[in-house]
C-alpha positions in Angstrom: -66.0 -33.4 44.0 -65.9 -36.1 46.9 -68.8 -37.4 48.3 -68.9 -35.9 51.9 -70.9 -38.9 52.9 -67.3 -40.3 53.0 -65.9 -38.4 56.0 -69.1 -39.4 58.1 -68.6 -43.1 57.3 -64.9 -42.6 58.2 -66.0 -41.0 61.5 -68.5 -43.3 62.1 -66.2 -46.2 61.9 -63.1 -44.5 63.9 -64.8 -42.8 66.2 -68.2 -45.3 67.2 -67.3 -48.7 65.8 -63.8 -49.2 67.4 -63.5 -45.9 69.3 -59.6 -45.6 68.5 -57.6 -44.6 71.2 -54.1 -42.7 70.9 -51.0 -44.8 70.9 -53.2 -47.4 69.2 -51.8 -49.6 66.1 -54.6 -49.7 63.7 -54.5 -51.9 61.1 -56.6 -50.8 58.1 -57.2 -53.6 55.1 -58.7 -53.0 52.1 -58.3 -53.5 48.3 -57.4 -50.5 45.9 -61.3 -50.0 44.9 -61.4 -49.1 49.2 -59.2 -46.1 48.5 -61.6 -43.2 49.1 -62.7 -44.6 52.5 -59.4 -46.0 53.6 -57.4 -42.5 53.0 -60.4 -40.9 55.2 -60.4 -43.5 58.0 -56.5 -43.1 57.8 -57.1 -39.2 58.6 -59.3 -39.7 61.4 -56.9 -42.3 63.1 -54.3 -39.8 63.0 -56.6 -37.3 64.2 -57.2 -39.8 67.3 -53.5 -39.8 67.9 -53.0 -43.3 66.8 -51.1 -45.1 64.4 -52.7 -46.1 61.0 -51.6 -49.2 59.1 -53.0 -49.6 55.4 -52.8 -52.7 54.0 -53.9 -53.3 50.4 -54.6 -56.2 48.5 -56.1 -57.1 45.4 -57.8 -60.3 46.5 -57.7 -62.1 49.4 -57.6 -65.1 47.2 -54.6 -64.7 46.1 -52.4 -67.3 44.1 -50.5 -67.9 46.3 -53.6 -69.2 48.2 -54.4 -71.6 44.8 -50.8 -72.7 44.5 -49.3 -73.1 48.2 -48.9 -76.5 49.8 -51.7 -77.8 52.8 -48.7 -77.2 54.9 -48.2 -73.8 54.1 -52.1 -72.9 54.1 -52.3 -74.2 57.3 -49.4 -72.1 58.9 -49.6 -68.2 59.0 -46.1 -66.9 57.9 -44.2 -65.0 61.1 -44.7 -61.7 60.0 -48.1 -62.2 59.7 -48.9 -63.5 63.1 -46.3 -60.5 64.4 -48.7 -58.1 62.9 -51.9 -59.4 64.3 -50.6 -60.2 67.3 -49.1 -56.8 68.1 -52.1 -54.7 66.4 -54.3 -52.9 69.1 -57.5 -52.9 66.5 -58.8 -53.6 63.1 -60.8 -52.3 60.5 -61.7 -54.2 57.2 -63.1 -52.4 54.3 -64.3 -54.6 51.5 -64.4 -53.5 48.3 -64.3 -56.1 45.5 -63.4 -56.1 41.9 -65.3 -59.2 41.5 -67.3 -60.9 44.3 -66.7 -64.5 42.9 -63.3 -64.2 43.8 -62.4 -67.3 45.3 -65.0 -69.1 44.1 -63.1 -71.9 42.2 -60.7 -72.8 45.4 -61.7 -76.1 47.3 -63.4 -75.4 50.0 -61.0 -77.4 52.1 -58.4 -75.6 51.1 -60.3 -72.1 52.6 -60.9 -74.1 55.7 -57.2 -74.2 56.1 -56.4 -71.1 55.5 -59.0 -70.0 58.1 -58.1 -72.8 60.2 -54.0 -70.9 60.4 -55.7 -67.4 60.8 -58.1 -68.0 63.8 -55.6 -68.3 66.8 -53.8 -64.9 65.9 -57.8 -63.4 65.3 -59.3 -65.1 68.3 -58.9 -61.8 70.6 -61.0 -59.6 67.9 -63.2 -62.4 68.1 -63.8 -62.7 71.9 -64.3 -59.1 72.6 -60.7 -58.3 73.9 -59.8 -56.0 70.5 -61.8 -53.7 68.8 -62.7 -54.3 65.1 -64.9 -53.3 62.4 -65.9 -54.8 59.6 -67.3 -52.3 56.5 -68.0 -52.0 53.0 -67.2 -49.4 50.0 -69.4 -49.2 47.5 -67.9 -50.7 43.9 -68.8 -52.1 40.5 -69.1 -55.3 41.7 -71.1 -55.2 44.9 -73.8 -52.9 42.9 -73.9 -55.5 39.7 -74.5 -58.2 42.3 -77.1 -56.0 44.1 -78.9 -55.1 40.6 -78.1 -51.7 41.1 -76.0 -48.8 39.3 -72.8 -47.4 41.4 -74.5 -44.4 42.5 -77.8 -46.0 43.4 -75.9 -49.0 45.3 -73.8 -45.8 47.1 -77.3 -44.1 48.1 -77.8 -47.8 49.4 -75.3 -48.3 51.5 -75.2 -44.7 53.0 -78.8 -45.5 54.0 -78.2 -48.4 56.0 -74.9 -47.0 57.8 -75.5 -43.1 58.5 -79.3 -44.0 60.5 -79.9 -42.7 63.8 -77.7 -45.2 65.9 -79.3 -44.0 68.9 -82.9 -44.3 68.1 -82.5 -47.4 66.6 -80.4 -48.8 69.4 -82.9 -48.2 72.1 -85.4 -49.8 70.3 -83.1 -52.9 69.4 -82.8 -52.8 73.6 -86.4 -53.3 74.2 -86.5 -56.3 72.1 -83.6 -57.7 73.4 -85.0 -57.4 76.7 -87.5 -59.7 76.1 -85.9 -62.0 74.7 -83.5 -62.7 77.4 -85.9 -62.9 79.9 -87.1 -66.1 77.9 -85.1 -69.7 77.3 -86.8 -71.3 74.4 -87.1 -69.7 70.8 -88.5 -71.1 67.9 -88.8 -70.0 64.3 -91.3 -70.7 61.7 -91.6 -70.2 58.3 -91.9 -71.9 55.0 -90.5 -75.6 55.0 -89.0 -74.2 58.4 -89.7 -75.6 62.2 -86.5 -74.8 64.0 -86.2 -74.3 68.1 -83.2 -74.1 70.5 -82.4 -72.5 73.9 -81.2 -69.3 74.4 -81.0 -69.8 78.3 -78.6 -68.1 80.3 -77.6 -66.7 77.4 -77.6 -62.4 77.0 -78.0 -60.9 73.4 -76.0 -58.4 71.7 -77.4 -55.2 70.1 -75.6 -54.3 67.4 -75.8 -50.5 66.8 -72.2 -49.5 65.9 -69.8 -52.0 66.8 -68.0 -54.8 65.1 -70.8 -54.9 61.9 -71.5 -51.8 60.2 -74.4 -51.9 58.9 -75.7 -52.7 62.2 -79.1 -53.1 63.5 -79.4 -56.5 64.1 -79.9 -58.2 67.7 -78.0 -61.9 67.7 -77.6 -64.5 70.1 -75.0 -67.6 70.4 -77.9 -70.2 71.3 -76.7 -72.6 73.8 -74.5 -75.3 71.6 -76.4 -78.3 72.4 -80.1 -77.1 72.3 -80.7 -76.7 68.4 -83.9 -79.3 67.0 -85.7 -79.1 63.7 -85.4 -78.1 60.0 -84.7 -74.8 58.2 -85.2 -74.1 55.0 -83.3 -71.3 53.2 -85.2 -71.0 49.9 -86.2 -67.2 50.1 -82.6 -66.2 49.5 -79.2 -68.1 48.8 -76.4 -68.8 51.0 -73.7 -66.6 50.2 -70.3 -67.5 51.0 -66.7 -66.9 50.1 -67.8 -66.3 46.7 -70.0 -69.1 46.1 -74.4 -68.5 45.5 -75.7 -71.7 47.4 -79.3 -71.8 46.6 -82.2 -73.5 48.6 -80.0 -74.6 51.8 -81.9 -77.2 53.8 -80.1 -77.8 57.4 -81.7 -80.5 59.7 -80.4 -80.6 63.4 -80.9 -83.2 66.0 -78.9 -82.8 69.3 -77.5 -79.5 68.5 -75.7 -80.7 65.4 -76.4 -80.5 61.5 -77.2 -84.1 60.4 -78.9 -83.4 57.4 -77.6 -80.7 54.8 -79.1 -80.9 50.9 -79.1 -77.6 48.3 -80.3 -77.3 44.9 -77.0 -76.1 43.5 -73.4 -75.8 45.0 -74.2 -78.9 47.2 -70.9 -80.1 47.5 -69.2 -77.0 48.3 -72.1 -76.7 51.9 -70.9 -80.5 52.8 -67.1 -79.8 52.3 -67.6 -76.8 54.1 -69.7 -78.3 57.2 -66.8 -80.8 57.5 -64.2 -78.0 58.0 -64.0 -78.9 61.8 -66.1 -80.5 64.4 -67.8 -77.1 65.0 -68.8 -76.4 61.9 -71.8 -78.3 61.8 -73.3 -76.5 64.8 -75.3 -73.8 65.4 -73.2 -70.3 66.4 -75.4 -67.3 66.0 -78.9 -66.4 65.4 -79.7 -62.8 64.8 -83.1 -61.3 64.3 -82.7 -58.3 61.8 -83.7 -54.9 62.6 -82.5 -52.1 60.0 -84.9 -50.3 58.6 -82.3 -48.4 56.1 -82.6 -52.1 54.4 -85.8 -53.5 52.8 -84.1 -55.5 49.8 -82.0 -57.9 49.2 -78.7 -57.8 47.4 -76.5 -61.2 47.6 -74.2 -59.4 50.2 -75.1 -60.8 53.4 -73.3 -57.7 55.5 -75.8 -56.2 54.5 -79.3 -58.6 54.1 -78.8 -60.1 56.9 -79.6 -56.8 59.0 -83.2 -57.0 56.6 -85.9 -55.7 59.1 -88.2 -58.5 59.3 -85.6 -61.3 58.8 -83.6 -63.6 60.9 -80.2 -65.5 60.0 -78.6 -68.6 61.4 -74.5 -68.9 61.3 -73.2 -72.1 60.6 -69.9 -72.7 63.1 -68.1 -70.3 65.1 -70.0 -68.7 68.1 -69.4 -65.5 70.0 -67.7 -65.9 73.2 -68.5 -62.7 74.6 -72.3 -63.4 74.5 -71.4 -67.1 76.0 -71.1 -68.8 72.5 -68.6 -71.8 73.5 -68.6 -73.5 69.9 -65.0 -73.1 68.2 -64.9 -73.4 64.1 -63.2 -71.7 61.5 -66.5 -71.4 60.1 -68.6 -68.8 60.3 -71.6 -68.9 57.7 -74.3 -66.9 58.1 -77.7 -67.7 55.9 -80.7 -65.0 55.9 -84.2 -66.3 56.4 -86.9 -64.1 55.4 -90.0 -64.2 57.9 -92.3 -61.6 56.1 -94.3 -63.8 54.5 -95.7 -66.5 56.5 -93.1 -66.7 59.6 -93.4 -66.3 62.8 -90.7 -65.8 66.2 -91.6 -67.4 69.3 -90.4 -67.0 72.9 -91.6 -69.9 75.5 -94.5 -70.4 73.2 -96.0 -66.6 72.8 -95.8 -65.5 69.6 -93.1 -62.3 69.4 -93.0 -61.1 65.6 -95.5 -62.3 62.7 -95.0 -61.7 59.1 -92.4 -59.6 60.1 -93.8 -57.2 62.3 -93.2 -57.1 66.1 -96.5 -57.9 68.6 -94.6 -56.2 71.6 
């Protein structure tokens, strides 16, 4: 029998996350493990009176991606470009065979591939399209979480089908106070890190662009970023690498220190991507209470309640982010223990919990 979870996620994502409108060209990208959600999400496009577009893959590492010349890598072939040009939304279900995949290309080489892709993705970047961004649960994502299929399924419908509305009025209040202030810091262990959030509104993720949501994040003003962070709670996960014990040190806005325990190369070839990777383009305070543990998969730890993370790189324009980067790496920092939020020097959330 099919899990009817299925057809509420698939709503969920049609209907609240991009809110699909007829005559729309929906692109829909997945890999064959995706199937049960992609087939349902493809129903309820056509039940919007849109057009649905499926796209499978077996890897977006393809290869072709291992074998191509820097030239190629850094061009996106015609049709491609045609088809994200001319789509009217996206949604991207990830559901990996094997999350490592990818994890023995240079990271130069990524950064060009990225580098090709980001003028034809800028408008789902900036606000202008709708997309959403999702995972099915498979093999892999429940091996890396420590967790049979079914239990890492129970998981995941936990932190997606919460009460959006509840949870997004609450989100609201602390975002309120928050933009009412300029200067944050954050504390924790090895971990002294302020910058300026003036001017600057935050976005309360709900259902939108992320799902899970339930995280409030910010694109801190580019040049305001001081101080040290230590990630040694949880590694950095990206693009299939586990970089453990990232220490970033910023002066003036910009990363000018960068060390880890393992993987260190991979975070300095990665930070010199572009110009804006080694700056500061998100900070997101997380607020999901469907999401207590965490599981290597940072869609999903970074929306920890009682947790913050930091992206490395590419900044939001739509909440006045202004930094450009192909990069965008986000690293969870977990506050429960000894950390503490601060807004124009009054203490906000300790060990996790909120004092407003």
């Amino acid at each position: 029998m099919s899990d009817p979870r299925v057809e509420s996620y698939a709503k969920l994502l049609v209907e609240r996350c991009v809110d699909v409108q007829p005559g729309w060209q929906v692109l829909v990208r997945s890999s064959p493990g995706g199937r049960p959600l992609v087939e349902e999400v493809v129903r309820q496009i056509a039940r919007r009176g849109a057009y649905a577009l499926p796209r499978y893959a077996f890897s977006p590492f393809s290869p072709w991606v291992t074998e191509a010349s820097d030239e190629l890598l850094g061009t996106l072939a015609e049709i491609d470009a045609f088809e994200m040009d001319q789509s009217d939304c996206l949604v991207v279900i990830e559901a990996p065979e094997n999350t490592r995949d990818g994890s023995d290309i240079p990271a130069q080489r990524l950064g060009l591939r990225r580098q090709a892709m980001r003028p034809h993705a800028e408008p789902f970047f900036d606000g202008t399209k709708s997309w959403v961004g999702c995972q099915f649960a498979t093999a892999a994502l429940a091996q890396d979480a420590g967790m049979g299929v079914t239990a890492f399924a129970d998981f995941l419908y936990g932190a997606v089908l919460v009460d959006w509305d509840t949870l997004g009025e609450r989100m609201r209040g602390i975002a309120s106070r928050f933009d009412a202030g300029e200067q944050i810091r954050v504390t924790g262990e090895d971990t002294d890190l302020t910058f300026s959030v003036a001017g600057r509104s935050g976005c309360v993720d709900a259902v939108g662009a992320n799902m899970p949501g339930g995280e409030v994040f910010y694109s801190p003003v580019e040049e305001s970023t001081e101080g040290v962070i230590t990630f040694s709670e949880y590694p950095a996960c990206y693009a299939g690498r586990t970089v453990e014990n990232v220490m970033l040190r910023y002066e003036g806005g910009r990363i000018v220190e960068a060390t880890a325990s393992s993987d260190e190369d991979f975070l300095l070839a990665t930070l010199d991507t572009d110009e804006g990777a080694r700056m500061l383009g998100e900070f997101g305070i997380g607020c999901n209470p469907g999401i207590q543990r965490h599981t290597k998969n940072t869609l999903f730890d970074e929306k920890i309640e009682g947790t913050v993370h930091f992206a490395i790189g590419n900044g939001f324009p739509f909440i006045g982010g202004t930094n450009i980067s192909a990069v965008h790496w986000d690293m969870v920092k977990d506050l429960r223990r000894g950390g503490t939020i601060e807004v124009d020097g009054e203490v906000l959330q300790r060990d996790g919990a909120w004092l407003i």
